[in-house]
One Martini backbone bead per residue (centre of mass of N, CA, C, O) as a GRO file, in nm:
protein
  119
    1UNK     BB    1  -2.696  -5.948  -4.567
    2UNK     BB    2  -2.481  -5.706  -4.430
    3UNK     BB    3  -2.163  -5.707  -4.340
    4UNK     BB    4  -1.898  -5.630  -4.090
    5UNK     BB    5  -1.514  -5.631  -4.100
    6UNK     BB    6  -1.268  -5.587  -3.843
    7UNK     BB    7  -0.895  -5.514  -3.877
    8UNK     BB    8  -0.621  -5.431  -3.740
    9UNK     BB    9  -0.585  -5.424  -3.434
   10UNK     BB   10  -0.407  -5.258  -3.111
   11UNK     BB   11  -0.100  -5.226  -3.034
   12UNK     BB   12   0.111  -4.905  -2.954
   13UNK     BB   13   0.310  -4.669  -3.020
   14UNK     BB   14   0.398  -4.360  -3.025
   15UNK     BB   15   0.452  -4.305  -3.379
   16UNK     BB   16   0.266  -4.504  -3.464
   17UNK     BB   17   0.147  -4.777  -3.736
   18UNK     BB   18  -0.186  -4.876  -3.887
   19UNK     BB   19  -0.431  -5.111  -4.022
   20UNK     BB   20  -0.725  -5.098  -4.121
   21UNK     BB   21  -0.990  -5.320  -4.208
   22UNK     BB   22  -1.275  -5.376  -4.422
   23UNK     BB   23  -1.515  -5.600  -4.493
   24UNK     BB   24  -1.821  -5.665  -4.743
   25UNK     BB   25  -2.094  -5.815  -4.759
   26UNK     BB   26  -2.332  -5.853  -4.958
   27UNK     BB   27  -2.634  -5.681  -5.100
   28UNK     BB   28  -2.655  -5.383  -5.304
   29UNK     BB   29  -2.758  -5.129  -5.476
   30UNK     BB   30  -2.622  -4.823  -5.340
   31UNK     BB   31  -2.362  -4.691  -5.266
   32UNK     BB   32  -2.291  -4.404  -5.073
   33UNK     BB   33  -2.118  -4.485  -4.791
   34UNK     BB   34  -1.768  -4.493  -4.634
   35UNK     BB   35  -1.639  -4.582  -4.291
   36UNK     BB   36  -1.469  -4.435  -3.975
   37UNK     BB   37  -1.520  -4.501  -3.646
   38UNK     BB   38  -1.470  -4.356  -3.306
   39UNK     BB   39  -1.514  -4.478  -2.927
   40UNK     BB   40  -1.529  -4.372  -2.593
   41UNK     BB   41  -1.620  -4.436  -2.266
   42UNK     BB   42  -1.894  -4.194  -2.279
   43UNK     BB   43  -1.927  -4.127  -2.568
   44UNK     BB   44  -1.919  -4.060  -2.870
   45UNK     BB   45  -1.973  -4.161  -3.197
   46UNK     BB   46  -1.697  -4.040  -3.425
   47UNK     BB   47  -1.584  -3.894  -3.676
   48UNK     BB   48  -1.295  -3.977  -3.953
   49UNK     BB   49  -1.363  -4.139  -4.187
   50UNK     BB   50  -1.484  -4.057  -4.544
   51UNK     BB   51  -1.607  -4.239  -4.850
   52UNK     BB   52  -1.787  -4.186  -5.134
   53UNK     BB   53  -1.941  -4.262  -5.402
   54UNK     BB   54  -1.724  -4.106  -5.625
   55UNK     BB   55  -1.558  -3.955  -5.402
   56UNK     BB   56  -1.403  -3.787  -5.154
   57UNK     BB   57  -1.275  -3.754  -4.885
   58UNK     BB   58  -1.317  -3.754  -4.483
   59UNK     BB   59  -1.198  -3.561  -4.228
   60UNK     BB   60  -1.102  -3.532  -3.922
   61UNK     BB   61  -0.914  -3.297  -3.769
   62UNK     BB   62  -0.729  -3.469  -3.613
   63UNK     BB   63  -0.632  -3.658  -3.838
   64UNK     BB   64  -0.503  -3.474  -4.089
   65UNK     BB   65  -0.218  -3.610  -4.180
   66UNK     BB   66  -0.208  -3.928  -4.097
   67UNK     BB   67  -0.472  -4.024  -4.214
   68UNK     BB   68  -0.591  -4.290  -4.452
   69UNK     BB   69  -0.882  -4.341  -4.720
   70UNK     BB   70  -0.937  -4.670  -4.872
   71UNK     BB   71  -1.104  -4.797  -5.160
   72UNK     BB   72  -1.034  -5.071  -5.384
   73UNK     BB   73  -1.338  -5.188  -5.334
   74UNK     BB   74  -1.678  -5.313  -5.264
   75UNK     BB   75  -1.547  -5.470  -5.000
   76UNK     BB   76  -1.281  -5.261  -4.952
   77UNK     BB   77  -1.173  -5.081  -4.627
   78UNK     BB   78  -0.944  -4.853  -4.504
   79UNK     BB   79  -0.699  -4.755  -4.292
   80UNK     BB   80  -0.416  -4.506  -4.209
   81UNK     BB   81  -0.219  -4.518  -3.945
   82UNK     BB   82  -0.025  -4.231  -3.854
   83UNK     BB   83   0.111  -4.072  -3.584
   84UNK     BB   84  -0.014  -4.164  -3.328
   85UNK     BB   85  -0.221  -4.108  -3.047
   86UNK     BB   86  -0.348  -4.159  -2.753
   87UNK     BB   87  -0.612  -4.015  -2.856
   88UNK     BB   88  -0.649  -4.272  -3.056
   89UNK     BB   89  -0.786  -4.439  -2.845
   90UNK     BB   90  -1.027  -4.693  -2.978
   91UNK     BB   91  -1.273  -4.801  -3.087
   92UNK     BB   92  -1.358  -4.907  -3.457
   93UNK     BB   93  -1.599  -4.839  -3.672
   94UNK     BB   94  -1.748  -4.977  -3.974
   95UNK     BB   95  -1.922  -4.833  -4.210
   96UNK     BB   96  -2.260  -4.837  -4.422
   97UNK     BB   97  -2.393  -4.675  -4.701
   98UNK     BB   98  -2.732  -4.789  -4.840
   99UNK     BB   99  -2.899  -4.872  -5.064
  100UNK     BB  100  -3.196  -5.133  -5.158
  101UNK     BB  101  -3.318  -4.915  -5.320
  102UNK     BB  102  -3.409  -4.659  -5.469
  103UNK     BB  103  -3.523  -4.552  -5.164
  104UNK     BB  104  -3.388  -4.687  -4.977
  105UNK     BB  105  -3.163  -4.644  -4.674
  106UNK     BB  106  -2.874  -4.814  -4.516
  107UNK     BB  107  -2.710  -4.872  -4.158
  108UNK     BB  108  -2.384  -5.040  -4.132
  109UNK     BB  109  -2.185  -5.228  -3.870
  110UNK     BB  110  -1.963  -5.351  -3.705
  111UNK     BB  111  -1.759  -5.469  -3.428
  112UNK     BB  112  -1.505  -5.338  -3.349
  113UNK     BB  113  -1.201  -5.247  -3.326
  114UNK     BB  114  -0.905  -5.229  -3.091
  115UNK     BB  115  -0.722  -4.947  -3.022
  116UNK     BB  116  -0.397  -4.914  -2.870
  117UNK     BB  117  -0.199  -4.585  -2.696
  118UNK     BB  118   0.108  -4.710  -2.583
  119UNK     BB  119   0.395  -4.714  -2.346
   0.00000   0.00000   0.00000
């Protein structure tokens, strides 16, 4: 059974910094991708950024040059969130993708922590 905890969300004023971080139990054959997606209300959930297993990121162009995503190891996943701004509030969720054999391959969520920018 796989899990996905993530921290560091919180409230923040416009041009300031946050880091999210997502811990991943459980085990897999091998992962595909993480990444962390974020939603606001009435919304779809948007990519925000993924990174490959052995790939290098993605990012949306919203974010690009202000957030950085990093995976330290396979089971922590980080977003540096710099340079925030308002429409940058949304609830935020790590995502993974993972084969569990050969051939299946499965999408598991966090439960979400949100960012609030504001003034």
């Amino acid at each position: 059974q796989v899990q996905l905890v993530e921290s560091g969300g919180g409230l923040v004023e416009p041009g300031g910094s946050l880091t999210l971080s997502c811990t991943a139990s459980g085990s897999v054959f091998r992962i595909i991708a993480m990444g962390w997606y974020r939603q606001t209300p009435g919304n779809e959930r948007e990519l925000v950024a993924t990174i490959t297993d052995g790939g290098g990121p993605n990012y949306a162009d919203s974010v690009k040059g202000r957030f950085t995503i990093s995976r330290d190891n396979a089971e922590t996943l980080d977003l540096q969130m710099n340079s925030l701004k308002v429409d940058d509030t949304a609830v935020y969720y790590c995502n993974l993708r993972a084969y569990s054999d050969v051939v299946r391959w499965s999408e598991y969520w966090g439960q979400g922590t949100q960012v609030t920018v504001s003034s």
